[in-house]
C-alpha positions as CSV (number, residue, x, y, z in Angstrom):
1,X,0.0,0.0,0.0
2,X,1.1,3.4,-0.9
3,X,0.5,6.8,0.7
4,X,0.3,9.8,-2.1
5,X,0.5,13.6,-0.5
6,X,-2.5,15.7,-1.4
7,X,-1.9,19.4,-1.3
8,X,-2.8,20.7,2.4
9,X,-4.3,23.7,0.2
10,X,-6.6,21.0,-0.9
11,X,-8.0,20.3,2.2
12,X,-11.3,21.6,3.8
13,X,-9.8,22.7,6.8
14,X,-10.5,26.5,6.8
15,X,-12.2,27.5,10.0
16,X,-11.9,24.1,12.0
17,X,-8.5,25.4,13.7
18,X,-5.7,22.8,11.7
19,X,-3.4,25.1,11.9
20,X,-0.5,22.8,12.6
21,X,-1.6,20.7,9.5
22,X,1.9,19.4,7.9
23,X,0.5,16.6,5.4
24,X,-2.2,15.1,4.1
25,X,-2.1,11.6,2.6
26,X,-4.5,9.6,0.3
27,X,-4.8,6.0,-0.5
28,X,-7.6,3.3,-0.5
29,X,-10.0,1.2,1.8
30,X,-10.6,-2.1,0.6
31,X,-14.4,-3.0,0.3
32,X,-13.3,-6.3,2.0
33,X,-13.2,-4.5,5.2
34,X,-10.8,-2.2,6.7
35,X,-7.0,-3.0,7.7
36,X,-6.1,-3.6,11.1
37,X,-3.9,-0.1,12.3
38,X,-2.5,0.1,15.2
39,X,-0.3,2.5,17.7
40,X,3.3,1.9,17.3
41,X,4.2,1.4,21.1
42,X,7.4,2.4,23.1
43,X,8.5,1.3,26.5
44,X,5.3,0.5,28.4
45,X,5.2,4.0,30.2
46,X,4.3,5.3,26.5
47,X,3.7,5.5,23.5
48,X,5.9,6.6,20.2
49,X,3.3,7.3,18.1
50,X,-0.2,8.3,18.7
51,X,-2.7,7.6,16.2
52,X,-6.5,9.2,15.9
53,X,-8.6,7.5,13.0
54,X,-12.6,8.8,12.4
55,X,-14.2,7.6,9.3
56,X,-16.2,10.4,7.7
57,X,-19.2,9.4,4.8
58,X,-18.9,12.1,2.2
59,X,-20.8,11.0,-0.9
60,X,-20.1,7.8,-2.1
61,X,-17.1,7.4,0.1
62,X,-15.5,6.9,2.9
63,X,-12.9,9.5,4.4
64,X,-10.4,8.9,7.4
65,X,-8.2,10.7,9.4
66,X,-5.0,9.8,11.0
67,X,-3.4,11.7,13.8
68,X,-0.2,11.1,14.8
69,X,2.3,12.7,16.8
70,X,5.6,12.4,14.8
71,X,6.0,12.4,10.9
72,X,4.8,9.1,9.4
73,X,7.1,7.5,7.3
74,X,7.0,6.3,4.0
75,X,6.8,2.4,4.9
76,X,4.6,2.7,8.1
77,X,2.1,1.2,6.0
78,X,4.3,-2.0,5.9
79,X,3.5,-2.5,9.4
80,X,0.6,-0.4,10.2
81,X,-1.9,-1.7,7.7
82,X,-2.3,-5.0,6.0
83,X,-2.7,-5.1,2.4
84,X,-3.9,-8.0,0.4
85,X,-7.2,-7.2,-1.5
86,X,-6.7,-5.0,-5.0
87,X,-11.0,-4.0,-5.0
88,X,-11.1,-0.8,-3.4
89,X,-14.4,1.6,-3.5
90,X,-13.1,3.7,-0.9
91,X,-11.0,6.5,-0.7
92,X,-8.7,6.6,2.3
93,X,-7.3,10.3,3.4
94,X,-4.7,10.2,6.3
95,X,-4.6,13.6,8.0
96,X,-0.9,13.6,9.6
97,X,-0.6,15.9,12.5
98,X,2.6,17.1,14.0
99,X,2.0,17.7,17.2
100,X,4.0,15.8,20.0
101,X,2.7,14.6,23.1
102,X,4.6,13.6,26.0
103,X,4.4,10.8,28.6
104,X,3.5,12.8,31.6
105,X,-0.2,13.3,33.1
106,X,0.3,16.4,34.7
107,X,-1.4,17.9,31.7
108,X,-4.9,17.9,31.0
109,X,-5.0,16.2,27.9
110,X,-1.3,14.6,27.6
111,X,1.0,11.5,27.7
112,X,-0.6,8.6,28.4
113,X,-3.9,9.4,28.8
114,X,-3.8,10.6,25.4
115,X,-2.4,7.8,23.6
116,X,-5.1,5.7,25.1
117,X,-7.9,8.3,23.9
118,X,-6.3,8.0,20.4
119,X,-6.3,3.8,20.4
120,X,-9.9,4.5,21.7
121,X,-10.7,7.0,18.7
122,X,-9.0,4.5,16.4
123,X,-10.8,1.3,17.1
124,X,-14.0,2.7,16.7
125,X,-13.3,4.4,13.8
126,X,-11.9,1.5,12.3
127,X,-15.3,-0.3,13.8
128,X,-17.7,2.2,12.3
129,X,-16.2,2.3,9.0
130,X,-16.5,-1.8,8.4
131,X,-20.1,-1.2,9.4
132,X,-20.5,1.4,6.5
133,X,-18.6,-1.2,4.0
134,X,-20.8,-4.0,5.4
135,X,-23.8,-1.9,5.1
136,X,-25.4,-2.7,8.5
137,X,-28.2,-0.4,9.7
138,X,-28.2,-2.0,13.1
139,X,-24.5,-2.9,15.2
140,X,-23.9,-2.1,19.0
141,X,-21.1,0.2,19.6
142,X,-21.3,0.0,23.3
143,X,-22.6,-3.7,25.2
144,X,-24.1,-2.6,28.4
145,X,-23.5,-6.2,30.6
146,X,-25.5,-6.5,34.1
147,X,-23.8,-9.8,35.7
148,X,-25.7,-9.2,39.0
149,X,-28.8,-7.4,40.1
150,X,-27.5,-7.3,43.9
151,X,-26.2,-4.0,45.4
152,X,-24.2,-2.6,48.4
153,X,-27.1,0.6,48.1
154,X,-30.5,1.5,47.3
155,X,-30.0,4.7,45.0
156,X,-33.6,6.9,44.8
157,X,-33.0,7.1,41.0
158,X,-32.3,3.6,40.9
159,X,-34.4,0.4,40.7
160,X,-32.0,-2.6,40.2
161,X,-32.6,-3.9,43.8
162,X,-36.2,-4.2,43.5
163,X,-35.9,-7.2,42.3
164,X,-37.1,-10.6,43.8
165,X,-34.3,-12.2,46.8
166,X,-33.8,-15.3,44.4
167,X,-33.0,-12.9,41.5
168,X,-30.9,-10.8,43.9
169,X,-29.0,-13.8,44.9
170,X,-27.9,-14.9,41.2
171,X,-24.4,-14.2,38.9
172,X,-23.9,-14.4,36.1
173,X,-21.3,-16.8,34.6
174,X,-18.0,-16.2,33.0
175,X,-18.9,-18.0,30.4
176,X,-22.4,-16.5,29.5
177,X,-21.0,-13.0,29.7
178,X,-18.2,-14.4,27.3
179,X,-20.7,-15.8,24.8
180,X,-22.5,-12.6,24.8
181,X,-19.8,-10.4,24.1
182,X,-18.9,-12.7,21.4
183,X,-22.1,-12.5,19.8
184,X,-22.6,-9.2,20.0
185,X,-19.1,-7.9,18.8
186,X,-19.1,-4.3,20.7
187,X,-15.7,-2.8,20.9
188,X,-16.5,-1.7,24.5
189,X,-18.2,-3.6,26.8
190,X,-19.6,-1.6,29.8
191,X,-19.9,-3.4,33.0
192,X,-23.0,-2.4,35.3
193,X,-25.2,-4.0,37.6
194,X,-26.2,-3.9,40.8
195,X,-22.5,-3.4,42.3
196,X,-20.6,-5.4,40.1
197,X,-17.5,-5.3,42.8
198,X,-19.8,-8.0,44.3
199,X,-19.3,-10.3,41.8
200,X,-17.3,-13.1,42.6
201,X,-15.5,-13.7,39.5
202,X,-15.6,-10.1,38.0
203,X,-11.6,-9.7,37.6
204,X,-12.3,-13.3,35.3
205,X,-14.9,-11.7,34.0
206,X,-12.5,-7.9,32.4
207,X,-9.5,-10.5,32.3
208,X,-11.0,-12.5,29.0
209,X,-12.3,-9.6,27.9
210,X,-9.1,-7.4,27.9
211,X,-7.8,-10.7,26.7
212,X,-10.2,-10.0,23.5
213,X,-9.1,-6.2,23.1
214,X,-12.5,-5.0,24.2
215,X,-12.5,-1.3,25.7
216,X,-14.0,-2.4,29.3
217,X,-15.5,0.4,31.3
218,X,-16.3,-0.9,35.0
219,X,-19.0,1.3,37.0
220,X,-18.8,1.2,40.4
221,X,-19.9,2.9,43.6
222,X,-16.7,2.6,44.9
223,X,-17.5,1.0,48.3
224,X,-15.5,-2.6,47.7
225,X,-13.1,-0.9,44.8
226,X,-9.5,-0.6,47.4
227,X,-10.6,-3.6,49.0
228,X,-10.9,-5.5,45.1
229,X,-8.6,-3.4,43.3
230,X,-5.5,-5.6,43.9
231,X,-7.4,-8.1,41.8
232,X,-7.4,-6.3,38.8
233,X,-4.4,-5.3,36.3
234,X,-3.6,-1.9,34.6
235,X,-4.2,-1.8,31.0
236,X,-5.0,0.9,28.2
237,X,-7.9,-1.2,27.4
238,X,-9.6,-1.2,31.4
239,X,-11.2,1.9,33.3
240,X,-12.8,1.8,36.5
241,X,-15.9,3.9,36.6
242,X,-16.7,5.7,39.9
243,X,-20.2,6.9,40.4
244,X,-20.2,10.5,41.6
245,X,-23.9,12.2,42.0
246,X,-22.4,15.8,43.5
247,X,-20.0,16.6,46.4
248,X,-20.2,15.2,49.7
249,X,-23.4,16.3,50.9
250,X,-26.0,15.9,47.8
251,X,-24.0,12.3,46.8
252,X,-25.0,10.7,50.3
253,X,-27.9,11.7,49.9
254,X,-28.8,10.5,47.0
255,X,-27.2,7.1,47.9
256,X,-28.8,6.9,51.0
257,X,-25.8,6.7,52.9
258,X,-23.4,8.6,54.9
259,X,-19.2,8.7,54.2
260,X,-20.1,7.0,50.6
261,X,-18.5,10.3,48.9
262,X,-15.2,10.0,51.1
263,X,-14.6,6.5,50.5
264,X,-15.3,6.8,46.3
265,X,-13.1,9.7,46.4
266,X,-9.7,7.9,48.7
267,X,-10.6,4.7,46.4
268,X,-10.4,6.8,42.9
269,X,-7.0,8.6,44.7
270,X,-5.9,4.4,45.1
271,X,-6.7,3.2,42.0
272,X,-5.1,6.2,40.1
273,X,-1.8,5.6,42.7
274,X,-1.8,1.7,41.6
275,X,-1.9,2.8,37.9
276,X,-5.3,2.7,36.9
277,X,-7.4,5.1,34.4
278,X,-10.2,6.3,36.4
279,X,-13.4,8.0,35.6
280,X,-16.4,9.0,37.2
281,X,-20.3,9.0,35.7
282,X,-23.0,11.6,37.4
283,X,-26.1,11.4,37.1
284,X,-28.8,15.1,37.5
285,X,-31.7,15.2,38.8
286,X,-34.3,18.6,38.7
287,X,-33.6,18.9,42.3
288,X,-29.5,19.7,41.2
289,X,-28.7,23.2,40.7
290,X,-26.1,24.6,37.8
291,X,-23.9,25.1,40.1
292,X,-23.9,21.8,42.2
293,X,-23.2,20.5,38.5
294,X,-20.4,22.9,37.9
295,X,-19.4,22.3,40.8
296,X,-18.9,18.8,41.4
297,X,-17.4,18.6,37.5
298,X,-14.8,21.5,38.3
299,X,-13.8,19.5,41.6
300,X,-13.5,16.1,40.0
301,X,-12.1,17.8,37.0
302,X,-9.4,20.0,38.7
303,X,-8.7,18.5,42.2
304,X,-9.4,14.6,41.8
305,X,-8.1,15.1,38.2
306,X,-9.9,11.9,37.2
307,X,-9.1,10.6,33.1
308,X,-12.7,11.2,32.3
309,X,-16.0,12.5,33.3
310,X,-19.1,11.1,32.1
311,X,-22.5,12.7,32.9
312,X,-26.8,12.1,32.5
313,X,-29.8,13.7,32.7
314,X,-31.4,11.2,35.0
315,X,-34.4,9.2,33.3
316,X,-37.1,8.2,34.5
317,X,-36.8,4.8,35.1
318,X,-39.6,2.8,36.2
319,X,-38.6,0.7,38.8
320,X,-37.1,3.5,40.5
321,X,-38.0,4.6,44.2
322,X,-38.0,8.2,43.4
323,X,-40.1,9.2,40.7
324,X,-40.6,13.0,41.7
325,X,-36.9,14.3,40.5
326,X,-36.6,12.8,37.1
327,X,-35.6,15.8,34.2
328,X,-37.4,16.7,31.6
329,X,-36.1,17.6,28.4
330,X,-36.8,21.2,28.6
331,X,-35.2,21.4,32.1
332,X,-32.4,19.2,30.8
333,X,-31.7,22.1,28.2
334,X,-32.2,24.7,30.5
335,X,-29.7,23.0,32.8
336,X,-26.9,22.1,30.8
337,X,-26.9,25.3,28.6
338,X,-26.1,26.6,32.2
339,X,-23.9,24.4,33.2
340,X,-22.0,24.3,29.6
341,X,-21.7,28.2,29.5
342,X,-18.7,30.5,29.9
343,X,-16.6,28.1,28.2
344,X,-16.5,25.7,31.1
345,X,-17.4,22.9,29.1
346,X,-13.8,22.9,27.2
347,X,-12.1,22.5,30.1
348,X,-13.6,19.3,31.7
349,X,-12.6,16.3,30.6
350,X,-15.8,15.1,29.3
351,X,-16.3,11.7,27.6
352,X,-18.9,12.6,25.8
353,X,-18.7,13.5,21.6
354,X,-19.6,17.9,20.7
355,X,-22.6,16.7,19.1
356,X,-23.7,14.6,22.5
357,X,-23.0,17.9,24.4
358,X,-24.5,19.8,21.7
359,X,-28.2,18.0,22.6
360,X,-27.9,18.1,26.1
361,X,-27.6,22.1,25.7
362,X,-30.1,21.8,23.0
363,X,-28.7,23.0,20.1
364,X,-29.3,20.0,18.3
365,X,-32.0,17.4,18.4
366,X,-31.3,13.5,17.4
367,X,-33.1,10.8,16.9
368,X,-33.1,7.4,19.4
369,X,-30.7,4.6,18.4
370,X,-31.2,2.4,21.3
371,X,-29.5,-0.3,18.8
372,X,-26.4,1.0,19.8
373,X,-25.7,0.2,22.9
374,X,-27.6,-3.3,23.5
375,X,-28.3,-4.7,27.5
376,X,-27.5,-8.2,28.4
377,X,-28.3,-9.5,31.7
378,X,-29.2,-12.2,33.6
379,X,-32.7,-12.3,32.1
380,X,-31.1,-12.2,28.3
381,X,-31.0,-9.2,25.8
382,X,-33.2,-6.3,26.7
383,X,-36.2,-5.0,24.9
384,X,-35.0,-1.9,23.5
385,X,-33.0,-0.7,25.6
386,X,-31.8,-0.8,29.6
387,X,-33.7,1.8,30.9
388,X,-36.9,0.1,29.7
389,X,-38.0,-3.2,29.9
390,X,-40.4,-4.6,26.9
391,X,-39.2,-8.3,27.4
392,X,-36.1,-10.6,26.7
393,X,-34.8,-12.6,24.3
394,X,-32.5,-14.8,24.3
395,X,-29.8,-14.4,21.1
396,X,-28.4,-10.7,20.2
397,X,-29.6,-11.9,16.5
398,X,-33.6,-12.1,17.8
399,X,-33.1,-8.6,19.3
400,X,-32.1,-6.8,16.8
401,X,-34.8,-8.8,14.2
402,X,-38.0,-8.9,16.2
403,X,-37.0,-5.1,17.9
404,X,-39.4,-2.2,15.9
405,X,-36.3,0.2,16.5
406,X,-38.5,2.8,14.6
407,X,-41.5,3.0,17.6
408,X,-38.9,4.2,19.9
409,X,-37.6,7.7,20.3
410,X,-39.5,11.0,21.5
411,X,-42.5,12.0,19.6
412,X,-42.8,7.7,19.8
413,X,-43.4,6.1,22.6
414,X,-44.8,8.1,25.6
415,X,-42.3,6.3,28.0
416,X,-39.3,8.0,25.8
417,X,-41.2,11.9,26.0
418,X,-38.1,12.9,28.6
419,X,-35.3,10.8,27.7
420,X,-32.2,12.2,26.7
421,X,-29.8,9.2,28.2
422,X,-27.0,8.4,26.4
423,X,-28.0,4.6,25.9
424,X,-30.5,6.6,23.0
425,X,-28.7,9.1,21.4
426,X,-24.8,8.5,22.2
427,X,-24.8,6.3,19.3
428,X,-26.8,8.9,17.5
429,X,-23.9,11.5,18.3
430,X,-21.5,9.2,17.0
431,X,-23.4,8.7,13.7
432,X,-23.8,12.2,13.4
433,X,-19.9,13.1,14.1
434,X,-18.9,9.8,11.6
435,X,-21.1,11.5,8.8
436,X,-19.8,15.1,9.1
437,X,-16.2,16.7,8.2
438,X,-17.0,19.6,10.3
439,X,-18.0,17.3,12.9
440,X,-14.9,15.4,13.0
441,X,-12.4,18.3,12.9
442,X,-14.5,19.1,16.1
443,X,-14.4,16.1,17.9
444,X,-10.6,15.6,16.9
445,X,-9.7,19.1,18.6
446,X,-11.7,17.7,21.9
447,X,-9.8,15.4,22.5
């Protein structure tokens, strides 16, 4: 395979803020599917190279982007990409950056953490585009797995342990959870539950799935996390996932439990001492000020200095105790236009896409791909999605074929009127980012 240099003057890039733009390279995709890239790796403190790759649809073809942080060479493609097929419907443009990053962390967005943000960036770019060249209108991008029900709290926004003793009691098995991720083929794989600290053979469980190159994102309260951690192994590919609801105050409460807040925030402190990307997930409630949002963000953001912050409007989920503080979508706007003003949301690290951001503030409206981030639990594959429960089936294949994906969404299905979770419309955020140039640029500079 050969890499040709296309004029930067060629480019689109006026107004999206390249400029540091050195090259640009074209080649081709094969329509057999895309080539495996990959990060060319260093000592294991770092990385040499660090590669971002988002496929864009422009047209009848496909356009990529490759960021790196040192000049690629004429051969890379020797070892970066595999050849072998000579059909090619594609177009393939490599956007070569030359920006260096260094090892360290004491920058917001540098060393390490980066490289693992660009391997993240790659592998689902690399993902989305052989969905394109496969033509699939349904795939998961995200596997939501629930291996246990049982919990260490009772969350008011949450309705897990309503569930029966004898269904409280239950795991799930390694090997289930292993012949689901199989089937499903996700690139991440996001472990909920219940607490799934509690599960006896959880480190099993990330172990063969690290093991498989899956992105594993572990949520946890954080209550069993120092005492479990030790069971667990650093890796670009794991990230523990500490549930924060708001500083010390407001989180106990909403978890119904006092010192929760203090113990999540020594065990995040641990796990990032023992080498470990941490991040935390809120969830907001209409009872949560713009400024208890800005400031628990700004606090876990500048003084816990976590990898990643995710955030939610919270949804109003059936089973849940509390059914008085749930958001609406016009107070979800009204909220996070709030929140997102003055620039503050640039300098969180938020691990969410523009465009994801962009409809929480409600500046943009999308439409509900539950699709994309299937639930498998002990019960089999939720019916549509986790947050609502229209029965279970028991293959990946029968969800996605006897699923009407098209009576779900707002303006739908009365149950969906408030939702703006990310399990509907994070996929929908990615589709939309994956289908625009401008888009791209954007999300490339975000990161």
């Amino acid at each position: 395979m050969s890499l040709d240099v296309v004029a930067p003057a060629r480019w689109p890039t006026a107004g999206c803020g390249l400029s540091d733009l050195s090259r640009v390279y074209r080649s081709t995709l094969c329509d057999h599917g895309p080539w495996d890239v990959g990060c060319t790796t260093g000592d294991p403190s770092g990385f040499r190279r660090n590669i971002m790759i988002i496929p864009l649809t422009c047209g009848d073809r496909c356009h990529w982007y490759w960021r790196t942080g040192g000049p690629l060479e004429a051969d890379s493609g020797r070892s970066d990409v595999r050849d072998g097929h000579t059909s090619c419907t594609y177009t393939l443009y490599v956007l070569v950056m030359e920006r260096p990053y260094g090892r360290t962390t004491s920058t917001p967005k540098g060393g390490i953490a980066v490289a693992v943000e660009w391997r993240y960036s790659m592998r689902i770019g690399m993902y989305l585009a052989k969905q394109k060249v496969l033509r699939r209108k349904h795939f998961p991008l995200v596997l939501e797995l629930e291996p246990l029900f049982a919990c260490n709290l009772s969350c008011t926004g949450c309705g897990k342990i309503q569930h029966p003793a004898s269904v409280l009691k239950q795991r799930m098995s390694v090997e289930d959870a292993m012949a689901a991720v199989e089937e499903c083929g996700a690139p991440v794989v996001a472990i909920a539950g219940g607490e799934p600290l509690m599960h006896p053979q959880l480190d099993e469980i990330v172990r063969q799935l690290i093991a498989r190159k899956k992105f594993v994102l572990l949520c946890t309260n954080g209550l069993l996390l120092r005492k479990k951690m030790a069971k667990f192994t650093p890796s670009p590919y794991f990230t523990f996932i500490v549930h924060i609801d708001g500083l010390r105050e407001r989180h106990d409460a909403v978890v119904e439990k006092t010192g929760t807040f203090d113990e999540a925030i020594e065990a995040i402190a641990a796990a990032k001492a023992a080498g470990f990307r941490v991040g935390t997930n809120s969830t907001f409630f209409n009872n949560d000020s713009p400024q208890d949002v800005i400031d628990v963000l700004s606090y876990l953001n500048d003084e816990v200095k976590v990898d990643q912050i995710q955030l939610s409007p919270a949804y109003a989920y059936e089973k849940a105790p509390d059914q008085e503080h749930f958001l609406g979508v016009s107070q979800t706007r009204e909220l996070f236009s709030k929140v997102f003003s003055d620039g503050r949301r640039a300098k969180w690290r938020l691990n969410h896409s523009p465009v994801f951001l962009d409809f929480l503030e409600g500046k943009r409206d999308l439409s509900c791909t539950a699709w994309g981030i299937p639930s498998y639990s002990l019960f089999g594959w939720q019916k549509p999605c986790y947050l609502m429960s229209d029965g279970y089936v028991s293959s990946y294949k029968e969800l996605v074929e006897t699923t009407d994906w098209d009576a779900y969404g707002r303006g739908k299905d009365p149950r969906c009127a408030n939702c703006m979770a990310h399990c509907g419309y994070e996929t929908s955020a990615v589709l939309a980012t994956t289908s625009s140039l401008k888009e791209s640029l954007r999300a490339m500079r975000s990161i």
